[in-house]
TORKOL-4160 file (C-alpha; in steps of 0.2 Angstrom, whole numbers, padded with zeros to 4 digits, m for minus):
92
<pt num="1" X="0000" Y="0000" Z="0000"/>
<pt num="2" X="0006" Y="0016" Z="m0003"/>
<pt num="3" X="0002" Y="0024" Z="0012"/>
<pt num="4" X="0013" Y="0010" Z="0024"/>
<pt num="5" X="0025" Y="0026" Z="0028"/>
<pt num="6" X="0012" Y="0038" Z="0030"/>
<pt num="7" X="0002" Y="0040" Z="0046"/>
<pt num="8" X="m0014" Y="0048" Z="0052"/>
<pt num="9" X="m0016" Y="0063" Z="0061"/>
<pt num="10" X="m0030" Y="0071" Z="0070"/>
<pt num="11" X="m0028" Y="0090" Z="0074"/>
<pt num="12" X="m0038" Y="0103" Z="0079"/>
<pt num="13" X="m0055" Y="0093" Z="0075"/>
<pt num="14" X="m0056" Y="0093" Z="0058"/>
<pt num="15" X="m0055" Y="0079" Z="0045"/>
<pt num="16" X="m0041" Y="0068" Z="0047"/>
<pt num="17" X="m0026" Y="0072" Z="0035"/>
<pt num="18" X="m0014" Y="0059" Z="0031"/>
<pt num="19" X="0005" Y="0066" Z="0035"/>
<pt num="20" X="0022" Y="0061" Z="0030"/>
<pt num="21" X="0033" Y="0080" Z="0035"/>
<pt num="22" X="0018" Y="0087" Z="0026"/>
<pt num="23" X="0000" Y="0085" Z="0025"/>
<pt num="24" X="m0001" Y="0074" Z="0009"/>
<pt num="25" X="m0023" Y="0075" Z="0007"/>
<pt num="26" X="m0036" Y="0075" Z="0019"/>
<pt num="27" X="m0052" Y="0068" Z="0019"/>
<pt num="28" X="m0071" Y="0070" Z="0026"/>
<pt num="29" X="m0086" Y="0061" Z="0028"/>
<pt num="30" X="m0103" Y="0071" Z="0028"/>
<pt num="31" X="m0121" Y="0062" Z="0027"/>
<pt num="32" X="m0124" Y="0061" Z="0009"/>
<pt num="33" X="m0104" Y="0062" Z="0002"/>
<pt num="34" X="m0084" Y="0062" Z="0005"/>
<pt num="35" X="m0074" Y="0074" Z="0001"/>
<pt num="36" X="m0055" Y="0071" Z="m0003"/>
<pt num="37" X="m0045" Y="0085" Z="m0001"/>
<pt num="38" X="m0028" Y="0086" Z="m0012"/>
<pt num="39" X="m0016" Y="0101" Z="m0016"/>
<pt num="40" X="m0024" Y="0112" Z="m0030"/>
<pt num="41" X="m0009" Y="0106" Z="m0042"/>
<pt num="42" X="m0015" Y="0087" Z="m0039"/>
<pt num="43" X="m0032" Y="0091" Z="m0044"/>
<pt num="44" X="m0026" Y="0101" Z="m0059"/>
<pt num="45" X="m0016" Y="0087" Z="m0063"/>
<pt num="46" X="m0031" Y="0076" Z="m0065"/>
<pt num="47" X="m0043" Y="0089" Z="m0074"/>
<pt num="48" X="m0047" Y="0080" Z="m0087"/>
<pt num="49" X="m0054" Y="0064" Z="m0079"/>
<pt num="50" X="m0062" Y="0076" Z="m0064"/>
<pt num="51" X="m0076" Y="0083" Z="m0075"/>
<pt num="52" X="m0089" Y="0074" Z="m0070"/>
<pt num="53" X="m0087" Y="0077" Z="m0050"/>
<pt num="54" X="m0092" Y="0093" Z="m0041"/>
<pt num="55" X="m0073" Y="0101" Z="m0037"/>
<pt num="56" X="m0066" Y="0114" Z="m0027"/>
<pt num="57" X="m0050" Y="0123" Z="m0023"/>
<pt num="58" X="m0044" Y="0107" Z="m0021"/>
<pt num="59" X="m0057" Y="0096" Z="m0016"/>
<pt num="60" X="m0067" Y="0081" Z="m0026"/>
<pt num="61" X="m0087" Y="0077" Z="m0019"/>
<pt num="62" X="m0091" Y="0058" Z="m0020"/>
<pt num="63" X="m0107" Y="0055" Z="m0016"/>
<pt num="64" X="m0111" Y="0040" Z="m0006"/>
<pt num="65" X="m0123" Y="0034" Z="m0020"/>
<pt num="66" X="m0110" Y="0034" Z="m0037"/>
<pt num="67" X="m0096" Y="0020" Z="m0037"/>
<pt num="68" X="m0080" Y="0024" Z="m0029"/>
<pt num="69" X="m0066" Y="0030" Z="m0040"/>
<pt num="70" X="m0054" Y="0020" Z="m0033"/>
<pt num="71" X="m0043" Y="0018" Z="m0049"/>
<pt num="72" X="m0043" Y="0036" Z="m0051"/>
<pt num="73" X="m0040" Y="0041" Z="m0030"/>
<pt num="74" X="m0025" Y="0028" Z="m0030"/>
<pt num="75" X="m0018" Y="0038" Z="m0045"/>
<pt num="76" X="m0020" Y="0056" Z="m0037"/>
<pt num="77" X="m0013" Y="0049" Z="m0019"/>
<pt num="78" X="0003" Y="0040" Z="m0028"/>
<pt num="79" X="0004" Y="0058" Z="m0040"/>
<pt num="80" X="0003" Y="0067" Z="m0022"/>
<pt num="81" X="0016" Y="0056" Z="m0014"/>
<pt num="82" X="0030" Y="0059" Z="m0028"/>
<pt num="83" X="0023" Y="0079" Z="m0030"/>
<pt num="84" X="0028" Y="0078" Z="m0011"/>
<pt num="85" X="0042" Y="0068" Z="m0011"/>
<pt num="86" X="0051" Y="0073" Z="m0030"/>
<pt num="87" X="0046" Y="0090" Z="m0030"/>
<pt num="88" X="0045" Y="0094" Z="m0012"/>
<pt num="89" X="0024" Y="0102" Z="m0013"/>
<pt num="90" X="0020" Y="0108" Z="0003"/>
<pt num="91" X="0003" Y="0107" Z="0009"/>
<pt num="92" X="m0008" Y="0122" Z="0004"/>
């Protein structure tokens, strides 16, 4: 798994981010949708294939009622790791 290295931290209350020297994405649950959390450049990144979910700065909506991306979200974490890792992306 490509998060073995990482861990989970909890601060401040809010959604729990996944850290390795920096936040590499975060993400929520809600009643009706997640929302994963990546840096803006990540989501950029993955445009293209993003057009049919409601984004933000750099957020993705996946409703609890449409199939999981998980192709696509094991893409964007491994593109987040080496963004992290290669090029040394900070959190936002």
């Amino acid at each position: 798994m490509l998060l073995r290295r990482r861990r989970r931290r909890v601060s401040n209350g809010a959604a729990p981010p996944y850290a390795f020297g920096s936040i590499l994405f975060v993400f929520a649950g809600y009643k009706r949708h997640a929302n994963f959390v990546f840096t803006p450049s990540t989501k950029e990144a993955f445009a293209d294939r993003l057009q049919d979910f409601d984004t933000g700065k750099g957020s993705i909506k996946l409703p609890y009622d449409d199939e999981i991306p998980t192709e696509l979200l094991t893409e964007m974490i491994a593109h987040r790791i080496r963004e992290f890792e290669v090029d040394g992306v900070k959190w936002m």
